[in-house]
Chimera marker file (.cmm) of the C-alpha trace (Angstrom):
<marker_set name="trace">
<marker id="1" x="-133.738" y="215.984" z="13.492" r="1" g="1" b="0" radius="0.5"/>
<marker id="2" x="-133.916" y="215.984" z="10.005" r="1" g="1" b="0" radius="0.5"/>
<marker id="3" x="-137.450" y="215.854" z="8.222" r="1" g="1" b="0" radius="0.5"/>
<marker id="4" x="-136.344" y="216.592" z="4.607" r="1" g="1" b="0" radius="0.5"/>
<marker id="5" x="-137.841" y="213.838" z="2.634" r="1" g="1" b="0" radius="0.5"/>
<marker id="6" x="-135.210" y="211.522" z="0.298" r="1" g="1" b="0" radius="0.5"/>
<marker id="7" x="-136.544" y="211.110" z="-3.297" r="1" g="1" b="0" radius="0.5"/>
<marker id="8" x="-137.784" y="207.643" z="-3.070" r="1" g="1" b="0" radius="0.5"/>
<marker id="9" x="-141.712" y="206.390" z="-2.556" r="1" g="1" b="0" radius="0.5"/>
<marker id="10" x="-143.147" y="204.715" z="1.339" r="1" g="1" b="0" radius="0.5"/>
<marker id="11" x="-143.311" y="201.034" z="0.859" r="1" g="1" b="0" radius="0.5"/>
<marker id="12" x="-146.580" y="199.627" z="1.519" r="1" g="1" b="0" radius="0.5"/>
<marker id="13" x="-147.226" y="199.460" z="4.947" r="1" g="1" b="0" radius="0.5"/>
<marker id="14" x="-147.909" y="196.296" z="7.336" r="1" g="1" b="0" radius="0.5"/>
<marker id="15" x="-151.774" y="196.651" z="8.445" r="1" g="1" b="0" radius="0.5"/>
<marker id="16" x="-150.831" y="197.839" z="12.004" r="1" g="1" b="0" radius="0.5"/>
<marker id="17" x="-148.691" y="200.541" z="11.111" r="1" g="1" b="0" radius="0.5"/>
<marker id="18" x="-151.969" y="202.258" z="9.931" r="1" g="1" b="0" radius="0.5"/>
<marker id="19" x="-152.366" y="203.836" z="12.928" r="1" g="1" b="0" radius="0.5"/>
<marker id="20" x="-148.426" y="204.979" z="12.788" r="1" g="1" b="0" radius="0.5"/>
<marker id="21" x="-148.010" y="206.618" z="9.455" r="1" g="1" b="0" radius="0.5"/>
<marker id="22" x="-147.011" y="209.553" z="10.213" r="1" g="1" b="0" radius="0.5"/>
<marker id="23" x="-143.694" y="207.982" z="12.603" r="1" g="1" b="0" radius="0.5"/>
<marker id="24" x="-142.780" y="205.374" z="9.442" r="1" g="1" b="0" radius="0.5"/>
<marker id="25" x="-142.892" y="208.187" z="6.998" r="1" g="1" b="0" radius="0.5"/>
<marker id="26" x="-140.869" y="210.001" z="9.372" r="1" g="1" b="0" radius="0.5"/>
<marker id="27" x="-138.253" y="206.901" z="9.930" r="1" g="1" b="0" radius="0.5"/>
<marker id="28" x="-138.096" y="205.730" z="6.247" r="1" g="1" b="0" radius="0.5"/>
<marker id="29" x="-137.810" y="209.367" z="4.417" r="1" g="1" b="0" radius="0.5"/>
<marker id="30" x="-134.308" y="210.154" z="5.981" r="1" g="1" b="0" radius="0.5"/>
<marker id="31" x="-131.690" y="207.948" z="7.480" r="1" g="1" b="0" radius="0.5"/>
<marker id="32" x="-130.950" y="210.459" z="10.133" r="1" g="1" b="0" radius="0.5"/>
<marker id="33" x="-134.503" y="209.590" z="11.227" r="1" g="1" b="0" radius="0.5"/>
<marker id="34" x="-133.782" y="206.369" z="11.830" r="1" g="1" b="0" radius="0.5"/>
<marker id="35" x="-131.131" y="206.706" z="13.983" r="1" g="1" b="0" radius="0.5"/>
<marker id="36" x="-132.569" y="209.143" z="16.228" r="1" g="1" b="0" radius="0.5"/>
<marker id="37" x="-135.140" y="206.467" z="16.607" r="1" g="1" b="0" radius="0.5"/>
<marker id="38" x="-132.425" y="203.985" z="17.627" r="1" g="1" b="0" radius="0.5"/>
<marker id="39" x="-130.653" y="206.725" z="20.235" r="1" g="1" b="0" radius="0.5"/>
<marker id="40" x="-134.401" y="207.116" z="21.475" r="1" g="1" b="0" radius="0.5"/>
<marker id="41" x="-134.702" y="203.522" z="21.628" r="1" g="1" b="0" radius="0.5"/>
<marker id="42" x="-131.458" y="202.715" z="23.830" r="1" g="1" b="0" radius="0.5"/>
<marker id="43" x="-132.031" y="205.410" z="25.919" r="1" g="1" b="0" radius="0.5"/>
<marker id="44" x="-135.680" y="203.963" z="26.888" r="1" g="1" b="0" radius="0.5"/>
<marker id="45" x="-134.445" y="200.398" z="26.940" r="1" g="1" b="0" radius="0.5"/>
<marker id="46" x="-131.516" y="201.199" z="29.544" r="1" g="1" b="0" radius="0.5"/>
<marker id="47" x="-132.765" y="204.120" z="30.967" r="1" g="1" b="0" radius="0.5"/>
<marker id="48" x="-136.631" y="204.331" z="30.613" r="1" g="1" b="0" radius="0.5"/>
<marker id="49" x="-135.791" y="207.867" z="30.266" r="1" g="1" b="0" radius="0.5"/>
<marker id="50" x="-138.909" y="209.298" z="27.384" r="1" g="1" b="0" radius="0.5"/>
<marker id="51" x="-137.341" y="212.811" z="27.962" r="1" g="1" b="0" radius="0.5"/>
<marker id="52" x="-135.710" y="212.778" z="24.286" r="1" g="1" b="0" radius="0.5"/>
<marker id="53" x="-138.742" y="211.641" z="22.588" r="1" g="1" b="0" radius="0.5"/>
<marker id="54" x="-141.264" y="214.462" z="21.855" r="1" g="1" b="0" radius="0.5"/>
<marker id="55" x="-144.425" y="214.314" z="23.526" r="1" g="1" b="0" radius="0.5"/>
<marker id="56" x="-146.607" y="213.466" z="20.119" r="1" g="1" b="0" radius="0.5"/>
<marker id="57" x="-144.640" y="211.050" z="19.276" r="1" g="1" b="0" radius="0.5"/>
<marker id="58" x="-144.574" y="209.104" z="22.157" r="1" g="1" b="0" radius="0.5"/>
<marker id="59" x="-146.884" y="206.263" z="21.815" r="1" g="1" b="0" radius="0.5"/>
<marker id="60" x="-146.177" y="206.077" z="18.033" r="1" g="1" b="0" radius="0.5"/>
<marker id="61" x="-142.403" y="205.641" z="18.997" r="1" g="1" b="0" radius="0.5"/>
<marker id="62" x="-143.671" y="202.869" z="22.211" r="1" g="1" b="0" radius="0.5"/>
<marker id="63" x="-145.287" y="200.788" z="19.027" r="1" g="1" b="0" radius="0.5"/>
<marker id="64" x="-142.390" y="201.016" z="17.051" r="1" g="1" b="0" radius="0.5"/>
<marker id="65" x="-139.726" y="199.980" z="19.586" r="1" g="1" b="0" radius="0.5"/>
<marker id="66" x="-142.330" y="196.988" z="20.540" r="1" g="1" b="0" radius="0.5"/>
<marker id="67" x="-141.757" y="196.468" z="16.429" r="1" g="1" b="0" radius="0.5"/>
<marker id="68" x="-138.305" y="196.486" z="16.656" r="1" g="1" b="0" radius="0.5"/>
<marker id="69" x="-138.090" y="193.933" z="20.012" r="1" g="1" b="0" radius="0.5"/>
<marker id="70" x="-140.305" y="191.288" z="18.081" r="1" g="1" b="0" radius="0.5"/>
<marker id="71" x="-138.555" y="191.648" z="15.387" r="1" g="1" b="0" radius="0.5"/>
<marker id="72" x="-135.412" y="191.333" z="17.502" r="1" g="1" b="0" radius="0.5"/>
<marker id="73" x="-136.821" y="188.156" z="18.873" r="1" g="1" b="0" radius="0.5"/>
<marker id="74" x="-137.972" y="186.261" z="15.703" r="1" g="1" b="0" radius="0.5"/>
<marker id="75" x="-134.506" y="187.151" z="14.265" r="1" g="1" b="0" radius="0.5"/>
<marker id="76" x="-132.892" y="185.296" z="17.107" r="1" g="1" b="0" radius="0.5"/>
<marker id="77" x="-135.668" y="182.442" z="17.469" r="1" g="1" b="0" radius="0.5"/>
<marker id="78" x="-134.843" y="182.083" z="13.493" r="1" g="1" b="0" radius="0.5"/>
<marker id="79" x="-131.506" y="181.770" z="13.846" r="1" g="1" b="0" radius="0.5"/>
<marker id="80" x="-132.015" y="179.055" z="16.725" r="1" g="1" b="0" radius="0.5"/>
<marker id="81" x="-134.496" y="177.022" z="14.676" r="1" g="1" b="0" radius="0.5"/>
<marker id="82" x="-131.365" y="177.293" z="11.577" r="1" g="1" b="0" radius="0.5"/>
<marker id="83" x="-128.739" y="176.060" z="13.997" r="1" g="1" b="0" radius="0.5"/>
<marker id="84" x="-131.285" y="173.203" z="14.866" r="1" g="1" b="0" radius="0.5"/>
<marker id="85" x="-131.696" y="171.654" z="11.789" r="1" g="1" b="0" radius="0.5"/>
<marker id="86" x="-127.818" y="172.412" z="10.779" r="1" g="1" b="0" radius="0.5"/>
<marker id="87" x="-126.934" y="169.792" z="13.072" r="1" g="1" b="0" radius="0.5"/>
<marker id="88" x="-129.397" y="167.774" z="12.459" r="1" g="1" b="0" radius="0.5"/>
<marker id="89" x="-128.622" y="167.356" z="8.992" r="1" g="1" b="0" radius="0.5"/>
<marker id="90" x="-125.185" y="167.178" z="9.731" r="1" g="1" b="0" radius="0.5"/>
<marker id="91" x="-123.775" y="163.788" z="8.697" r="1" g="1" b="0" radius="0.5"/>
<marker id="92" x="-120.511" y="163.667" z="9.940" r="1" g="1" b="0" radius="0.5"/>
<marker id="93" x="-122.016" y="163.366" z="13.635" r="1" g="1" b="0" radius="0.5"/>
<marker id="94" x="-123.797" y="160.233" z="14.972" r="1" g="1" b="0" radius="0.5"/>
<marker id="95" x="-127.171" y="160.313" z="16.005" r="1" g="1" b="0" radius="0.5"/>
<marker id="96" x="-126.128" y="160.524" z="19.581" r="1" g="1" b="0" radius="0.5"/>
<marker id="97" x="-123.742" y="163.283" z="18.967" r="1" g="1" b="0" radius="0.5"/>
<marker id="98" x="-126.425" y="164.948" z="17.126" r="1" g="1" b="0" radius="0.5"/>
<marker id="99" x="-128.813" y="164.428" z="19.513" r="1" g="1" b="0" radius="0.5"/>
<marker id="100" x="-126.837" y="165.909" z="22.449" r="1" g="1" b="0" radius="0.5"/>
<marker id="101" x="-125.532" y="169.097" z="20.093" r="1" g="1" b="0" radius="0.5"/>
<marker id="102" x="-129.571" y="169.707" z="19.254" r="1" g="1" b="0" radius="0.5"/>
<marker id="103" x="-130.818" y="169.101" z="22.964" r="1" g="1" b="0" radius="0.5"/>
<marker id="104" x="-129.423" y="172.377" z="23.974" r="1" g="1" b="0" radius="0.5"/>
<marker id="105" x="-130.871" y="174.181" z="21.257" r="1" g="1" b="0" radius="0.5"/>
<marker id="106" x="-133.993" y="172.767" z="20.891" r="1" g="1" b="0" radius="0.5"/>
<marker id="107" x="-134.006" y="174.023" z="24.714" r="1" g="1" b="0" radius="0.5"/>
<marker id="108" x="-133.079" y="177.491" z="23.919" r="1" g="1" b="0" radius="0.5"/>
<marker id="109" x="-136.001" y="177.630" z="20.748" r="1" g="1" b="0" radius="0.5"/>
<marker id="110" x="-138.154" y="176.133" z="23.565" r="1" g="1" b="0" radius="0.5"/>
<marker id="111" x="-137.438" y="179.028" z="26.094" r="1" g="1" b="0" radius="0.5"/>
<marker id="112" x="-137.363" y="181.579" z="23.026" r="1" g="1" b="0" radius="0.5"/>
<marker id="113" x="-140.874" y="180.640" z="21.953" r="1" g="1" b="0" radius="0.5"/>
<marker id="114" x="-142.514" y="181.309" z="25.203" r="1" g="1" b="0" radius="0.5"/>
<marker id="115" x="-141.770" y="185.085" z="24.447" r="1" g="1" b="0" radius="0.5"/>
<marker id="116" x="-142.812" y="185.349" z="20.961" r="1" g="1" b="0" radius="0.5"/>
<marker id="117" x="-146.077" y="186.779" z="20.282" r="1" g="1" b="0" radius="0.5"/>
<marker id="118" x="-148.578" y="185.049" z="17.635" r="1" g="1" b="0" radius="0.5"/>
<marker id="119" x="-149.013" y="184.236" z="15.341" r="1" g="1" b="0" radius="0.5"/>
<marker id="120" x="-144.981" y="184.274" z="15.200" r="1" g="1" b="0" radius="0.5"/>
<marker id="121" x="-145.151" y="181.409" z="17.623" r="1" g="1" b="0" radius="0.5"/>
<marker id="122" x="-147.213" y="179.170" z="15.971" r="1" g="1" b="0" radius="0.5"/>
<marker id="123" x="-145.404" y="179.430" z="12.746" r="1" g="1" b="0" radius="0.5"/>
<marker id="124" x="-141.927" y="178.813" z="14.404" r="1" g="1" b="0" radius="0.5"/>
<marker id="125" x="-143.822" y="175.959" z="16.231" r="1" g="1" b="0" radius="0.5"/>
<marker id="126" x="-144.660" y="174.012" z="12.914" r="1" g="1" b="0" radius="0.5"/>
<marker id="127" x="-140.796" y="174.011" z="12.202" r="1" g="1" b="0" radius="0.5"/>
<marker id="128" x="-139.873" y="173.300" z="15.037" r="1" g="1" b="0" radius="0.5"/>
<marker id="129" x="-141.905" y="170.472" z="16.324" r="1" g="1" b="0" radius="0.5"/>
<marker id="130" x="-141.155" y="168.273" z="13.340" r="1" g="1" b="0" radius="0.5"/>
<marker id="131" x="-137.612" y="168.950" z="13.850" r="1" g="1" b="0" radius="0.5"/>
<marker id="132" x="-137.619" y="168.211" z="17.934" r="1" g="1" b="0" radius="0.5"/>
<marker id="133" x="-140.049" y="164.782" z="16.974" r="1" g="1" b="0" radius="0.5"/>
<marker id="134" x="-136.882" y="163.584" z="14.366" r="1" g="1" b="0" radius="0.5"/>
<marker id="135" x="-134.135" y="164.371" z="17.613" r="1" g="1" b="0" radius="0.5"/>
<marker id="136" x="-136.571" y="161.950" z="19.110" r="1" g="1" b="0" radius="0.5"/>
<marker id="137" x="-136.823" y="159.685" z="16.343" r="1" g="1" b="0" radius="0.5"/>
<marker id="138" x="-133.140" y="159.502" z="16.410" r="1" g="1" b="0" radius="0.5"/>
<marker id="139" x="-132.719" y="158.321" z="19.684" r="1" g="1" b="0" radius="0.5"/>
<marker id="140" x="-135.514" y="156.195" z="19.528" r="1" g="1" b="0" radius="0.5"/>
<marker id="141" x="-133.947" y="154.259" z="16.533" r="1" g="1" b="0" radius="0.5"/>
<marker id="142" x="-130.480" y="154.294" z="18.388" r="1" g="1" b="0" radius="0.5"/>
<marker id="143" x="-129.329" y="156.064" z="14.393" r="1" g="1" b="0" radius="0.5"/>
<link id1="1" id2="2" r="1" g="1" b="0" radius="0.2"/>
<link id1="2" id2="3" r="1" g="1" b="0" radius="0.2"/>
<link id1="3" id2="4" r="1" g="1" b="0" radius="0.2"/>
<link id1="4" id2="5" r="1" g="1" b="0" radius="0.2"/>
<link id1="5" id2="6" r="1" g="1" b="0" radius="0.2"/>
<link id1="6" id2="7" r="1" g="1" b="0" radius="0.2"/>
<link id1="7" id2="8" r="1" g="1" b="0" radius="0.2"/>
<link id1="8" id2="9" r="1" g="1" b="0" radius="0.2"/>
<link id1="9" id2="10" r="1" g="1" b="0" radius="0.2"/>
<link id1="10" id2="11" r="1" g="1" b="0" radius="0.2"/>
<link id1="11" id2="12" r="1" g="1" b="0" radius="0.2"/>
<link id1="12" id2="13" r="1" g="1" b="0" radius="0.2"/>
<link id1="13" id2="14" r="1" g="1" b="0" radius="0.2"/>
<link id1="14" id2="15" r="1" g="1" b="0" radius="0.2"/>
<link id1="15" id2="16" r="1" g="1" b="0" radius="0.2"/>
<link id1="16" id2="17" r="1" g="1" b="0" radius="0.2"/>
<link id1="17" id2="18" r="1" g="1" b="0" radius="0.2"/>
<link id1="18" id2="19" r="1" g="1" b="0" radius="0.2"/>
<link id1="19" id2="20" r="1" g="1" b="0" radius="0.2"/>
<link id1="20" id2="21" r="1" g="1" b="0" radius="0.2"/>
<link id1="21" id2="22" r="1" g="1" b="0" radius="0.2"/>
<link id1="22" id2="23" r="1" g="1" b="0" radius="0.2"/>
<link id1="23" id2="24" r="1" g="1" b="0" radius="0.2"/>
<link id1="24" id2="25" r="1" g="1" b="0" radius="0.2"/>
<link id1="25" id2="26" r="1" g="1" b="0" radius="0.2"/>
<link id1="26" id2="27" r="1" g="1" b="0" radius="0.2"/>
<link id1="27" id2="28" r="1" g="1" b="0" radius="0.2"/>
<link id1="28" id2="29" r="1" g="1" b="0" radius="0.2"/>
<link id1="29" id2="30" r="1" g="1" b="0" radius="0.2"/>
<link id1="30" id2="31" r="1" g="1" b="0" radius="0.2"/>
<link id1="31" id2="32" r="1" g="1" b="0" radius="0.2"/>
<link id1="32" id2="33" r="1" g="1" b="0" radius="0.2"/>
<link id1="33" id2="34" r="1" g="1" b="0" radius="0.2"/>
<link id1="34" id2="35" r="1" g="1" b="0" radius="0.2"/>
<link id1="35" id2="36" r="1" g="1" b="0" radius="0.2"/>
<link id1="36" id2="37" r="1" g="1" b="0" radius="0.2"/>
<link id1="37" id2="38" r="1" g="1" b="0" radius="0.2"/>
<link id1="38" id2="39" r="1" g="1" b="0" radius="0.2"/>
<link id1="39" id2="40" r="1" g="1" b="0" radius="0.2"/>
<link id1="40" id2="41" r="1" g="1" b="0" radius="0.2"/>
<link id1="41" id2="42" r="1" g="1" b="0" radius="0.2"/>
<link id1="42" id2="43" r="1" g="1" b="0" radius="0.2"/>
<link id1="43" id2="44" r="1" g="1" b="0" radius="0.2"/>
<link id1="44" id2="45" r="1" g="1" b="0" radius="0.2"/>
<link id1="45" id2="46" r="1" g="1" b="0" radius="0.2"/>
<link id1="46" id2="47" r="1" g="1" b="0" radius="0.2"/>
<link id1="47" id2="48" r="1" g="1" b="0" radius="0.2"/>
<link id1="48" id2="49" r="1" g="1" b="0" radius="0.2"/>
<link id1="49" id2="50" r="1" g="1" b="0" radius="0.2"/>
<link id1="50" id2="51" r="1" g="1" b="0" radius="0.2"/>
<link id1="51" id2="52" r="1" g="1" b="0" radius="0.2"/>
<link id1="52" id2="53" r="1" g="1" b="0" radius="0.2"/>
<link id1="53" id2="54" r="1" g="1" b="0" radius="0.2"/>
<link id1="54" id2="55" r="1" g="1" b="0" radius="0.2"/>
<link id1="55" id2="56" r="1" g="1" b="0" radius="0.2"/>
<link id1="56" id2="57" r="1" g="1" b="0" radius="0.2"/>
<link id1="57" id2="58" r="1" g="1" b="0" radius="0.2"/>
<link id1="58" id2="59" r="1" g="1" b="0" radius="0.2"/>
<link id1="59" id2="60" r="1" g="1" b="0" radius="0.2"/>
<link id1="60" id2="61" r="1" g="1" b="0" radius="0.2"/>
<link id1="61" id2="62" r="1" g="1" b="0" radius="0.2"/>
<link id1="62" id2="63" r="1" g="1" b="0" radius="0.2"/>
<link id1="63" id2="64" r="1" g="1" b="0" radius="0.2"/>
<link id1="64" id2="65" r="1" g="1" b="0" radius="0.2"/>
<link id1="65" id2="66" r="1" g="1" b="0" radius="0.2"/>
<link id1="66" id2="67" r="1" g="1" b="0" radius="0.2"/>
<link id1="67" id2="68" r="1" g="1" b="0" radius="0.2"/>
<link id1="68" id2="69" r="1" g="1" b="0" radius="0.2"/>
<link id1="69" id2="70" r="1" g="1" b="0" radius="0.2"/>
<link id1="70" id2="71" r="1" g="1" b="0" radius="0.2"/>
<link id1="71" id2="72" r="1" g="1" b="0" radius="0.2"/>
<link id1="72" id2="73" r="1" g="1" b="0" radius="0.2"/>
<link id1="73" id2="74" r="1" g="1" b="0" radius="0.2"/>
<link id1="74" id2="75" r="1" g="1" b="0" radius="0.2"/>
<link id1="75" id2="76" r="1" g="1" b="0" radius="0.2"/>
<link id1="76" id2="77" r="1" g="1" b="0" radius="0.2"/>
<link id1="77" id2="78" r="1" g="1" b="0" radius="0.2"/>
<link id1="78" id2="79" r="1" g="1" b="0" radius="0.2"/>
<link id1="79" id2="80" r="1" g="1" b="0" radius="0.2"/>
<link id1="80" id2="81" r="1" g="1" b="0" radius="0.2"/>
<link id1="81" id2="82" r="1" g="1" b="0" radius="0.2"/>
<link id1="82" id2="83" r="1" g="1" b="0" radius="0.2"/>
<link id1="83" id2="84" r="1" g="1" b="0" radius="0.2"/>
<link id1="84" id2="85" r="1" g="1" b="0" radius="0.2"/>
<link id1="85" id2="86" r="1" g="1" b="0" radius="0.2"/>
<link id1="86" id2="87" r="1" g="1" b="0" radius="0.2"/>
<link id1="87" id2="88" r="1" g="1" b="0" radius="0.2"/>
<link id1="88" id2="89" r="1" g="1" b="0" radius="0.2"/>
<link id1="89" id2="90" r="1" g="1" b="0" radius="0.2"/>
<link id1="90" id2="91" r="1" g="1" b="0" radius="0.2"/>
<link id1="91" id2="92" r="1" g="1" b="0" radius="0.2"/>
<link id1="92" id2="93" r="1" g="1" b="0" radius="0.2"/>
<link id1="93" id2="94" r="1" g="1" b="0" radius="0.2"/>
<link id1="94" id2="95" r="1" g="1" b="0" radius="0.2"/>
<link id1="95" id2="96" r="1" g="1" b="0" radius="0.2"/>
<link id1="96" id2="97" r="1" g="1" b="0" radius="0.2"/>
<link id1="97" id2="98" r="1" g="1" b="0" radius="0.2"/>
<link id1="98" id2="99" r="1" g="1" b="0" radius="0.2"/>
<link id1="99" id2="100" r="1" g="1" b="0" radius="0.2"/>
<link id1="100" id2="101" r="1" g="1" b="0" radius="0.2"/>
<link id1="101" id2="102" r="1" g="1" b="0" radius="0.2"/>
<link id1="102" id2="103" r="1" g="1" b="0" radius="0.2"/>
<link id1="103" id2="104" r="1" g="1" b="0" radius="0.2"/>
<link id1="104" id2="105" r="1" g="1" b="0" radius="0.2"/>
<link id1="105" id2="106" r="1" g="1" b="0" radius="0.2"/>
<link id1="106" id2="107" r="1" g="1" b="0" radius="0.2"/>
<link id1="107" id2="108" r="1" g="1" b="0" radius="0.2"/>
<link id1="108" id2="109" r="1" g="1" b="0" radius="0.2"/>
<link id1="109" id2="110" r="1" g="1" b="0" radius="0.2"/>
<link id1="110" id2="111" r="1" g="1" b="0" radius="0.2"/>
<link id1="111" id2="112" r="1" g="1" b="0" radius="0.2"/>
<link id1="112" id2="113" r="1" g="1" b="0" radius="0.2"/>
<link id1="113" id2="114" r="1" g="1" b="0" radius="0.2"/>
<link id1="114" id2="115" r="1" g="1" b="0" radius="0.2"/>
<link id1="115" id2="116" r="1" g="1" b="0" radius="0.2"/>
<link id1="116" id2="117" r="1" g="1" b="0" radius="0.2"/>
<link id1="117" id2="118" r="1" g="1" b="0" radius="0.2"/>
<link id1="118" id2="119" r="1" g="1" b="0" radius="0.2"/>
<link id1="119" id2="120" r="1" g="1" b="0" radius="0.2"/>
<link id1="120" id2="121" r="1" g="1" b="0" radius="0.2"/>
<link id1="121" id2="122" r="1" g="1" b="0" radius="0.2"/>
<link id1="122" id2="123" r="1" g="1" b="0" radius="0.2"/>
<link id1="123" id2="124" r="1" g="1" b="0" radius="0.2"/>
<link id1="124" id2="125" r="1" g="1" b="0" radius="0.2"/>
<link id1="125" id2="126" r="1" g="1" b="0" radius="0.2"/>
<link id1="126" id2="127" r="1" g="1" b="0" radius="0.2"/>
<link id1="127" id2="128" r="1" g="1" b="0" radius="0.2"/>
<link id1="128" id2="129" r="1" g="1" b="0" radius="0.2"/>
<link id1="129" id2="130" r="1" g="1" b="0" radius="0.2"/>
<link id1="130" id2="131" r="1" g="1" b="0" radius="0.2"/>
<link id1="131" id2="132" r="1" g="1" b="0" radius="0.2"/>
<link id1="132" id2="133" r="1" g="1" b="0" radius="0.2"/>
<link id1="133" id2="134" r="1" g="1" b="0" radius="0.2"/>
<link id1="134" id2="135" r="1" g="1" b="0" radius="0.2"/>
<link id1="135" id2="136" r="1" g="1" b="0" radius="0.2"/>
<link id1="136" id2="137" r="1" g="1" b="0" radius="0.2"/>
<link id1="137" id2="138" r="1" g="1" b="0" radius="0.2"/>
<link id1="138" id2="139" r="1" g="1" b="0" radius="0.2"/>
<link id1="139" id2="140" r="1" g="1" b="0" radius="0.2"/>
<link id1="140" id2="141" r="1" g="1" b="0" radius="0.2"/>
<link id1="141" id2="142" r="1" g="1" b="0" radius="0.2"/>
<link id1="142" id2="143" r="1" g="1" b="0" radius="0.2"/>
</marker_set>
């Protein structure tokens, strides 16, 4: 592991990191850092194996992989919510073909929100409920 800081100043810190300092000084100041933190992080994901992972920095590195799986998640649930109103606003189907391309996706957000942690959920949940009550619309107006 490398500590040797790069030249370049922390970035203001997200209020729950407080407690975690030390580990995002330690991921941000050098690259190499950051992908120990990543070997770390496969190895516990597949393995559950903590052997690698230095005894102090345990539970700082057990709040930053939770980090990193939200993060994960809201990337994906984003991405779902994008291809959502995509076809939606695509033109070139008819309502019914854009109402069974969105089904399936609106299914997947659905399924996708029941793991996201607030208030993540509620803010994907005021895109997306306008978007599932226009799918609805659709097919209600035979469009």
């Amino acid at each position: 592991m490398n500590d040797q800081p790069e030249d370049r100043p922390l970035p203001p810190l997200a209020p729950e990191w407080d407690q975690h300092r030390a580990l995002a000084e330690w991921l941000f100041l050098n690259p190499e850092n950051e992908k120990q933190f990543h070997r770390w992080r496969e190895q516990i994901d597949q393995q559950n194996d903590w052997s690698a992972v230095p005894e102090h920095m345990r539970d700082d590195v057990k709040f930053a992989i939770e980090k990193w799986h939200t993060r994960q998640l809201l990337l994906m649930v984003g991405d779902k919510v994008k291809a959502v109103a995509d076809t939606l606003s695509d033109d070139s189907l008819s309502a019914e073909e854009r109402i069974e391309k969105a089904r399936p996706l609106m299914d997947e957000v659905n399924d996708a929100l029941l793991d996201t942690p607030e208030p993540h959920r509620s803010r994907f949940l005021r895109d997306f409920l306008p978007r599932w009550d226009k799918i609805c619309g659709l097919k209600d107006k035979g469009e």
